[in-house]
C-alpha positions in Angstrom: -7.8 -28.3 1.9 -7.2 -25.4 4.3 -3.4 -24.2 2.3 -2.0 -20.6 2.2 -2.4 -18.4 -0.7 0.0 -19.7 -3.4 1.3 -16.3 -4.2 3.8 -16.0 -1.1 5.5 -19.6 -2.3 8.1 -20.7 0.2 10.1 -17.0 1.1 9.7 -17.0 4.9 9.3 -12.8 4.7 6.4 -13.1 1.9 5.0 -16.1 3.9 4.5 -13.8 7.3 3.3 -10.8 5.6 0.8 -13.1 4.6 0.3 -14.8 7.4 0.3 -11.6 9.8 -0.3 -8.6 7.7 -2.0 -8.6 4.0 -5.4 -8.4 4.0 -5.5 -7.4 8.0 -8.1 -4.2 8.5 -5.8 -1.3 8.6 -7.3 2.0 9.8 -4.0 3.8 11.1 -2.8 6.9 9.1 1.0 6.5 9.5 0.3 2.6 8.5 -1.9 3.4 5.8 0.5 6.7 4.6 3.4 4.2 4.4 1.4 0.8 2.5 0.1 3.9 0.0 3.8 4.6 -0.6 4.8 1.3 -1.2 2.9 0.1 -3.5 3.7 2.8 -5.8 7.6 1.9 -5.2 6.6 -1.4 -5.9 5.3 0.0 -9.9 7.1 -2.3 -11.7 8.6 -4.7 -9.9 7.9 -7.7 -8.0 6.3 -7.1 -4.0 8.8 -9.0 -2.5 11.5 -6.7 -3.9 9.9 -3.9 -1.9 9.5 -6.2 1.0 12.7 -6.9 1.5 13.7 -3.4 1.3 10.9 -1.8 3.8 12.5 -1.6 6.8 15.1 0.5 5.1 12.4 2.7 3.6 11.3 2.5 7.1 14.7 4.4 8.4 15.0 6.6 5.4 12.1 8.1 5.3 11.7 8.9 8.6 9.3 6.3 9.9 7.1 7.5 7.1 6.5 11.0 9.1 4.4 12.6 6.5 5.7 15.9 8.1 9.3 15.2 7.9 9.0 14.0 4.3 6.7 17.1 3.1 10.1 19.5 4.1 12.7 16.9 2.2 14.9 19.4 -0.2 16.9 18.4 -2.8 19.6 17.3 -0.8 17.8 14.8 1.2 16.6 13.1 -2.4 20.0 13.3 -3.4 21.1 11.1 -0.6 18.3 8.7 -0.9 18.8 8.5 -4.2 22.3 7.2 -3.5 20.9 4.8 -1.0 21.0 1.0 -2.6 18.2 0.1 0.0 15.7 1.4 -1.2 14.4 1.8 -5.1 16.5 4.6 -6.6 13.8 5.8 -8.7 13.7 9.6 -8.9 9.9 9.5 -9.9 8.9 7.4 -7.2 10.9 9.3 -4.5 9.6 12.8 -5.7 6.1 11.0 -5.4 6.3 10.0 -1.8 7.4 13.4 -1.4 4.5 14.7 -3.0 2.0 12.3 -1.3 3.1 13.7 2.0 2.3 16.8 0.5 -0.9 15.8 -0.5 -1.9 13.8 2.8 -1.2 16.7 5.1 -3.6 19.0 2.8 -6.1 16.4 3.5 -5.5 16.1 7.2 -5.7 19.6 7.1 -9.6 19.6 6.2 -10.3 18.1 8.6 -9.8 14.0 7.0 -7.9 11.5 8.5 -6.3 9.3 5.7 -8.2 6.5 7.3 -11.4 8.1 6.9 -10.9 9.2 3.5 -9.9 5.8 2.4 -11.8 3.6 4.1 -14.5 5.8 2.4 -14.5 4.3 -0.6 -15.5 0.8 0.6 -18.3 2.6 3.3 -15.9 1.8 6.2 -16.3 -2.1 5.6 -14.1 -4.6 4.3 -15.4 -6.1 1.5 -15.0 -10.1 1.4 -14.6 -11.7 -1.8 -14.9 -15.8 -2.3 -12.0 -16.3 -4.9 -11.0 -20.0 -5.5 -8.1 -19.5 -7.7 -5.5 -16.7 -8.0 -6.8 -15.8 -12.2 -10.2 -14.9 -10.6 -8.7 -12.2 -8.3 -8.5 -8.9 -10.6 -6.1 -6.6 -10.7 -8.3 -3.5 -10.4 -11.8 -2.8 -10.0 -14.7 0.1 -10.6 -13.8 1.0 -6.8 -10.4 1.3 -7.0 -10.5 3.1 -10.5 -12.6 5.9 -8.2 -9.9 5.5 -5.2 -7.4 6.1 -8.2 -8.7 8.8 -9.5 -9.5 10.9 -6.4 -6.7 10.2 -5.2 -4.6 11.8 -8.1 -7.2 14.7 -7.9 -6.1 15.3 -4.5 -2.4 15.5 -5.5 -1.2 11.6 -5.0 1.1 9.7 -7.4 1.8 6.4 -8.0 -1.6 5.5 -7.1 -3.0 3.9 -10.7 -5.9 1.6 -10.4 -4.1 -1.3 -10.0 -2.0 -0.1 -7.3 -4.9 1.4 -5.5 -6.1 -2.1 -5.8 -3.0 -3.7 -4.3 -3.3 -1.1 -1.8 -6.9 -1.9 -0.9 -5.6 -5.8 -0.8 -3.4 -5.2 1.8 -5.1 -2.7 3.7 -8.0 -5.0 4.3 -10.3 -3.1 2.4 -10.7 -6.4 0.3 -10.4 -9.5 1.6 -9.2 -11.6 -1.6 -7.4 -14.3 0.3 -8.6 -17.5 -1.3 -11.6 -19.3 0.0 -9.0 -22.5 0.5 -6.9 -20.3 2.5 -7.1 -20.4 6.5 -6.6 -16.3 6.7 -10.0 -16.1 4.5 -12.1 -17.0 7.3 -10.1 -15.5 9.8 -10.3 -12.2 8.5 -14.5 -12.6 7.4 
């Protein structure tokens, strides 16, 4: 029975980010920059809440210019700390400024996020068979390296699990379920 992963349920949003973007190939730095950033806002709390709050991320933080967001002072947190849009969480603010930080040290090296990402599954996405949602982990020995190169490099907010989460929706992974249609689409 070809049936969409159970994990959106019936919310329209977490049906088409299903349907259109988790899991889809991403290789774009802004893209990548802003799914990173997310995922650590979402420490904690449910994806959808995060969902339905990311086109306001989207405005706040300035289209997720890593740039922009390296040069945010204290008065620019202050204000999106006072923004009920988004996730008021001081920590997780101060850590997207940060991983702007970070991300334009890489860049300059010479690394585009989506190389240096994409490097840990050798440019590939990796497909996975799952047939139920308890086989799909929440972290694996890849992600755990992503993790902890990532925090070497400056990131935060970028545990194993999240890197994980990241790598989901990035389509570094494919862990759709076998049963579901976007499996073989994205294979």
């Amino acid at each position: 029975m070809n049936e969409r992963c159970p994990w959106c349920g019936d919310d329209p949003l977490y049906q088409h980010y299903h349907d259109h973007e988790w899991g889809v190939p991403d290789h774009d730095d802004r893209s990548l920059f802003e799914c990173l950033n997310l995922e650590g806002a979402q420490a904690g709390l449910s994806w959808i809440t995060v969902l339905r709050k990311r086109e306001r991320y989207r405005q706040v933080f300035d289209g997720f210019d890593a740039e922009k967001i390296a040069r945010y002072d204290e008065g620019k947190v202050t204000d999106l700390l006072s923004d009920p849009g988004i996730i008021r969480n001081r920590l997780k603010v101060s850590a997207t400024i940060g991983n702007a930080q970070a991300y334009l040290a890489l860049r300059e090296q010479g690394i585009t996020l989506a190389e240096y990402l994409w490097g840990f599954v050798g440019g590939e996405p990796q497909i996975n068979h799952y047939r139920t949602l308890q086989e799909v982990p929440t972290t694996t020995a890849v992600a755990q390296t992503m993790s902890k190169d990532l925090k070497k490099r400056g990131f935060r907010f970028v545990g194993p699990t999240i890197a994980y989460a990241f790598m989901q929706a990035t389509g570094m992974v494919n862990d759709h379920l076998i049963s579901c249609p976007r499996h073989r689409d994205l294979s």
